[in-house]
Structures are given as C-alpha cells and as structure tokens.
C-alpha positions in Angstrom: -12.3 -24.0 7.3 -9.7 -26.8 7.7 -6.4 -26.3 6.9 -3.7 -29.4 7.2 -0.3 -29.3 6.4 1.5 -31.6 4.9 4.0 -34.1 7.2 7.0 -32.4 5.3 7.4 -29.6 2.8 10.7 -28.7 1.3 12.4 -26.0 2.5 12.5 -24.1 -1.2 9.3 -23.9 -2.8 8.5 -23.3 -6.0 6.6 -20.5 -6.9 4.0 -19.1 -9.5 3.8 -15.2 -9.5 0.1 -14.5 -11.1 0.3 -10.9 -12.5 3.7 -9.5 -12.9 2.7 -5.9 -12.2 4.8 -3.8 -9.9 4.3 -5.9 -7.0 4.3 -9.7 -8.3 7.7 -9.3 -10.3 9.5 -7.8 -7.0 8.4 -10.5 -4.7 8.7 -13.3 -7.1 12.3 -11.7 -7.3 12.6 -11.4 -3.4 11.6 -15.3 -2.8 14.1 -16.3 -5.5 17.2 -14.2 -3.9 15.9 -16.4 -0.8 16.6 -19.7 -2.7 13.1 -20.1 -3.8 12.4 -21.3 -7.5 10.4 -19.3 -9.6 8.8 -21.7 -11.8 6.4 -19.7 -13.8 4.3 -16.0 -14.1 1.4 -14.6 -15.7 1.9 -11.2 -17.9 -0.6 -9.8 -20.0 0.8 -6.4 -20.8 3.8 -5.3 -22.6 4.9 -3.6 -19.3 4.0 -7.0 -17.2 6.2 -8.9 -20.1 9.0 -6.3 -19.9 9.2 -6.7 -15.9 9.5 -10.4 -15.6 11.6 -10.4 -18.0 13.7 -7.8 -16.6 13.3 -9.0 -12.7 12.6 -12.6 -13.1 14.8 -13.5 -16.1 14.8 -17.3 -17.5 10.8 -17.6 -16.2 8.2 -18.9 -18.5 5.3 -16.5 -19.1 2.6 -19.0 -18.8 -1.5 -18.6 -19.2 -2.7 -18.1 -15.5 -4.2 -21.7 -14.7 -0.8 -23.0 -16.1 1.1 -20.8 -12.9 -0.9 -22.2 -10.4 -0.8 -26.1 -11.1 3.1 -25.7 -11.5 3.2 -24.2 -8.3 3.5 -25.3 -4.2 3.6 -21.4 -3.5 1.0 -19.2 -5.4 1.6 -15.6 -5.2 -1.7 -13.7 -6.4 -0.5 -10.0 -7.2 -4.2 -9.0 -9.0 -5.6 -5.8 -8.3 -8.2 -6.0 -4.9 -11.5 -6.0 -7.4 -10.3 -8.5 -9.4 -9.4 -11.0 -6.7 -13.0 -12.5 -5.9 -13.6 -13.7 -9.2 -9.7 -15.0 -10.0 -9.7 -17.3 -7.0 -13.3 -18.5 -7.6 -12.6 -19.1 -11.5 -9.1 -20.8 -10.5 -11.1 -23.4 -7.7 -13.7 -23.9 -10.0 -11.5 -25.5 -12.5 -9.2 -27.6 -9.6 -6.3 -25.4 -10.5 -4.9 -25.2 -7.3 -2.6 -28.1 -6.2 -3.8 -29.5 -2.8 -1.2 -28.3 0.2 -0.4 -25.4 -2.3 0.3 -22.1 -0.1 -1.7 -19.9 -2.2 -0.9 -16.1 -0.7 -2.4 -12.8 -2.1 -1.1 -9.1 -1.5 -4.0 -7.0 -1.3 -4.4 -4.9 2.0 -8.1 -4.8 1.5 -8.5 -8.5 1.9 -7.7 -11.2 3.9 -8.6 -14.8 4.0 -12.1 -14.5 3.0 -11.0 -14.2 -0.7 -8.8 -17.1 -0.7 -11.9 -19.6 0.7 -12.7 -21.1 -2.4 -9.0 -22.4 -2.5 -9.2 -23.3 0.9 -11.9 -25.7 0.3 -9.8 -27.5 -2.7 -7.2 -28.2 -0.1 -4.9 -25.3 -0.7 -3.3 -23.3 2.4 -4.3 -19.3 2.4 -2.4 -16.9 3.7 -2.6 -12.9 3.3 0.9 -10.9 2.8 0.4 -6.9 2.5 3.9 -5.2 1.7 3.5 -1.4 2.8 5.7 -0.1 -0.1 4.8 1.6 -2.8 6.0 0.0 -5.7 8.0 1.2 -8.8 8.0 -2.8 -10.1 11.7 -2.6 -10.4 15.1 -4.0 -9.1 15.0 -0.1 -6.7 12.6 -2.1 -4.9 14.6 -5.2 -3.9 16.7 -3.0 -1.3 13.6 -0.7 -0.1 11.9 -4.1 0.8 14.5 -4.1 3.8 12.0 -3.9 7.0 9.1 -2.9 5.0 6.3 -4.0 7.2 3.7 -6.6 5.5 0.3 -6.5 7.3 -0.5 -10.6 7.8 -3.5 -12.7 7.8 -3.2 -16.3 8.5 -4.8 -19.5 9.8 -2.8 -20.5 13.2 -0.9 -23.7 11.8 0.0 -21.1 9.1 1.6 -18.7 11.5 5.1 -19.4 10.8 4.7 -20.2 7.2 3.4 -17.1 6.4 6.6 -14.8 8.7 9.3 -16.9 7.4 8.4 -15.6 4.0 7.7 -11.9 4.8 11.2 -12.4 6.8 12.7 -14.1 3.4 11.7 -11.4 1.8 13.5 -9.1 3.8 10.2 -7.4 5.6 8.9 -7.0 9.0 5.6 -9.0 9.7 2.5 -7.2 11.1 0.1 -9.4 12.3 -3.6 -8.2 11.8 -7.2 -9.8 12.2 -9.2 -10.4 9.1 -11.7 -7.6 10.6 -8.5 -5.3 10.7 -7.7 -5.3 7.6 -9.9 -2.9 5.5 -9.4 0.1 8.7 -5.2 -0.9 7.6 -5.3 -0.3 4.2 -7.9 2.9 4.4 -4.8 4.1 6.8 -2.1 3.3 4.5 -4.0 4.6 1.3 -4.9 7.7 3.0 -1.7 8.4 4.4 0.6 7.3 1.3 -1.5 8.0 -1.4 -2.8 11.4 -0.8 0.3 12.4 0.4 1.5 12.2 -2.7 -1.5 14.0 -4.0 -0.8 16.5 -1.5 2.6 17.3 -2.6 2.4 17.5 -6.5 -0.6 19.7 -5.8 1.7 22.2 -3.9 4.5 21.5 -6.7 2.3 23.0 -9.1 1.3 25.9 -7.1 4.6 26.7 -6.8 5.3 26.8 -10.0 2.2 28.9 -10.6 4.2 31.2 -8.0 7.3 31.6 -10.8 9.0 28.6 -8.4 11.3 27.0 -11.3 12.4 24.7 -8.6 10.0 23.4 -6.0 11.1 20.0 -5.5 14.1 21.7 -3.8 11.6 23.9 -1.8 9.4 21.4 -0.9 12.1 18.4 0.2 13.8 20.0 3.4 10.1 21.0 4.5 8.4 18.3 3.9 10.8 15.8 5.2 11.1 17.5 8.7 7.7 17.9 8.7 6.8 14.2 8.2 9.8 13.4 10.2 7.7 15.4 12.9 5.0 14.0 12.6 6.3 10.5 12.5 8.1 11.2 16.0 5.7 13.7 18.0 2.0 13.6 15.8 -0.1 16.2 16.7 2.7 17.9 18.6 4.6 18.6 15.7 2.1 21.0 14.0 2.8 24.4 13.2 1.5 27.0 10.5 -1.2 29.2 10.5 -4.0 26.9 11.4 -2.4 25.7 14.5 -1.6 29.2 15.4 -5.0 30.3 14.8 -4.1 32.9 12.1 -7.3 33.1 10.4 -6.3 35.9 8.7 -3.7 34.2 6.8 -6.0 31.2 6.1 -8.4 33.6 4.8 -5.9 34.9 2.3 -5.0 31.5 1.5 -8.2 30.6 0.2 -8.7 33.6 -1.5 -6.2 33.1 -3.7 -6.6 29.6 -4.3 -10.3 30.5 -5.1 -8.8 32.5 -8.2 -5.9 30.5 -9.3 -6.2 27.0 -8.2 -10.1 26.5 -7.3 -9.7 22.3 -7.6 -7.5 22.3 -4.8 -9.7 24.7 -2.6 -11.8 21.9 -1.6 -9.0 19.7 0.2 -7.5 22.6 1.6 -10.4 23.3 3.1 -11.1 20.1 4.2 -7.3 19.7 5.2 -7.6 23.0 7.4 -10.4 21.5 9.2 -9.5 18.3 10.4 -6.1 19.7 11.4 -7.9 22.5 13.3 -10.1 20.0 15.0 -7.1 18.0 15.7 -4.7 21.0 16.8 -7.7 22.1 19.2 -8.0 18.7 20.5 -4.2 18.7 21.6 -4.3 22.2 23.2 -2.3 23.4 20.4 -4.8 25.5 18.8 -5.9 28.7 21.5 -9.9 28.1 22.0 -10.3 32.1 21.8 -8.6 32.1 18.2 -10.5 29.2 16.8 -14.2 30.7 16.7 -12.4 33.6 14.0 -10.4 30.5 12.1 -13.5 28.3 11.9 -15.6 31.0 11.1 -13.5 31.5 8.3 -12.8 27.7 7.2 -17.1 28.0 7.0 -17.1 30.3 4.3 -16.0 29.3 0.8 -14.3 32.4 -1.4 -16.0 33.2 -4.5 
C-alpha cells in the first residue's frame, strides 16, 4: 500500500460520521468541540436519528455515500461484521474522496479493512476508544484519557494522535497483528465483567437483598481497585484460601437456585485457582481437596 499526503491539509477538517450509534455521535461531537466541522452523518434508526440530533445538532442526516464524498475525515462507527463489506461497497462506487482520512473504531480490525479505500487514494487509519459507550453527552467528559488502541501507516502517525489527543484520549499504539489479542482483552475484561456483576445482583436479590447495588459497590470497587494495582496479589476468598468446603457449598446451592450461572462459576473458580496457585497464593496441599471439588459438578 501507498499512502501520500497531501502538500497541505487544513488544520479543521470536515468530517462525515457514518452510523450515529453510541460511538459515532460522541466522537463526531468530540472532533467538533476541537474546532472540527461536522459536515454530515448517517442514521438509520430512530435511536441513531435521536442521537445526532441530540449530540450533533444542526447536521444533515444524509444517505451513507452522501457522508463520505462531503467528507476530508470519514469516521466509520459500523459494527466490526459489517465493516468488510461497507468499505468494499463505498470504493467500489469511488465514494471516497482521494487524500480523505478515512478512520474506523472497531478493536477487532485494523488497516486491513480499510484497503479497498487505500487503493482509491484515501488515507486509513484505525482509532479504538476503550470506553464503553452510553452514546450520550456523559460521554464527552469520560473521554478524558480514555485510551484508543491505534493502527496507522507511518506518515500517518501523527495524523492519527493529534485526533485521539483532540478528542481528549490517550493513544495506544498497537500492530495490526495486535489487534484482535486487544480487543478479546478488553471484551473479556469489560464485558463480562458486567455480566459478572448483574449475575451476582440477582443472586442477591434471590438472597431477600432489596439492595445489592449498595452491597456490591464498596466490594467490587476495592476489589477491581486491587486488582488494577497488585493482580494476582490482590486475591482473596475462599478459592485462594483453599476452602474447598465453602466452594463446595457454593455450588451446591447454585446447582438448586441459579444452575445457568453454575457453569462460569465454575469455570471462574478454576482459572483463578490456577492463577492463585501459580502466584504462591493458593497452599499446594489445599488445592488437590479444592480441585477435586471444582471436578465435580452438583446435581
């Protein structure tokens, strides 16, 4: 792939957000409290319509093709799947401006997708904001040093962190081979984490627990705080101390009141058992009785 720039590019751009989702209408915002001009932005949905017109007020809502050929920065903010065949569909029909900066967000990519635009003469660059997104104006100020893994040509280097820094974040650079290992880290961390905790909300409440965000939030949060500053270190509870009594209790009664989460508890109680053994915080004479019993599923 070549990429040349152009001898001089304005300082503000303007930009077409394709998809106003969660993600599209808060960056399109972003760049436009950084003196960018928002010229245009796809939105199918009701909710996509109601978002740029709440966060990017005054923009046209324009058929996609439209976006891109107004555009000299192209935010794609498409789910991952639908990416491959958006950028091939766009190229094929010379959508893209030549010396566009055409940008996706998806962690799972990286420049790969964006080759079809590459060849019409557009430049590619790969912008991942670690945040999850509630697509409204909340997420303006949580973008303050939100880290966004980056994936660019070279010559594109400083292009692509003058954005992420316009936008208020923290650039990561990563390696297009990085990429899929970063976002199976991010999804498994963020995402079932928040599994993880509205599965032990309901078994609170199953417990008579009226309340158990206010149980859960001083625990969790010094346990993630932990985690955060000492990882393995930080464990405690009864797999780490090798109780296998306890986690034999536990999974009985999960087995009778909650048997859809007994499989991830399980699976939970293993890896950190593996882990806590690993980091001599797990006694090797307790963890034959605890593994025995993580072997053994409760009927």
């Amino acid at each position: 792939m070549t990429t040349s720039l152009p001898a001089a590019r304005p300082a503000r751009l303007r930009v077409g957000v394709v998809g106003a989702g969660r993600v599209g209408a808060v960056l399109g915002a972003a760049l436009a409290q950084a003196g960018h001009e928002v010229v245009a932005v796809s939105a199918v949905s009701a909710a996509s319509r109601e978002r740029a017109a709440d966060l990017l007020t005054g923009v046209p809502v324009l058929p996609v093709d439209q976006v891109v050929r107004r555009s000299e920065l192209v935010l794609l903010t498409v789910p991952d799947d639908a990416l491959t065949d958006l950028v091939a569909g766009l190229a094929a029909t010379g959508a893209f401006p030549r010396g566009a900066l055409v940008a996706h967000t998806s962690g799972r990519h990286g420049l790969a997708v964006l080759e079809p635009a590459a060849r019409a003469g557009a430049l590619p660059l790969a912008l991942h904001p670690v945040l999850p997104f509630s697509g409204t104006a909340v997420d303006l100020q949580r973008l303050s040093g939100t880290a966004f893994g980056v994936t660019a040509p070279d010559v594109l280097r400083p292009i692509a962190e003058a954005l992420v820094v316009e936008m208020a974040g923290e650039p990561v650079w990563l390696t297009e081979a990085q990429r899929p290992l970063w976002h199976a880290a991010l999804a498994h961390g963020a995402n079932h984490l928040t599994t993880l905790v509205s599965s032990s909300a309901d078994l609170l409440r199953a417990a008579g627990v009226e309340a158990p965000g206010q149980v859960l939030a001083p625990l969790l949060g010094a346990a993630l705080d932990g985690a955060l500053r000492s990882g393995d270190a930080a464990l405690t509870g009864p797999v780490a101390r090798g109780d296998a009594g306890t986690v034999r209790a536990h999974l009985e009664v999960l087995a009778q009141v909650a048997p859809e989460v007994l499989p991830s508890y399980l699976a939970m109680a293993r890896l950190t058992a593996d882990r806590a053994l690993a980091g001599g915080r797990l006694d090797p004479d307790r963890a034959g009785a605890l593994l025995e019993v993580l072997g053994t599923v409760p009927r």
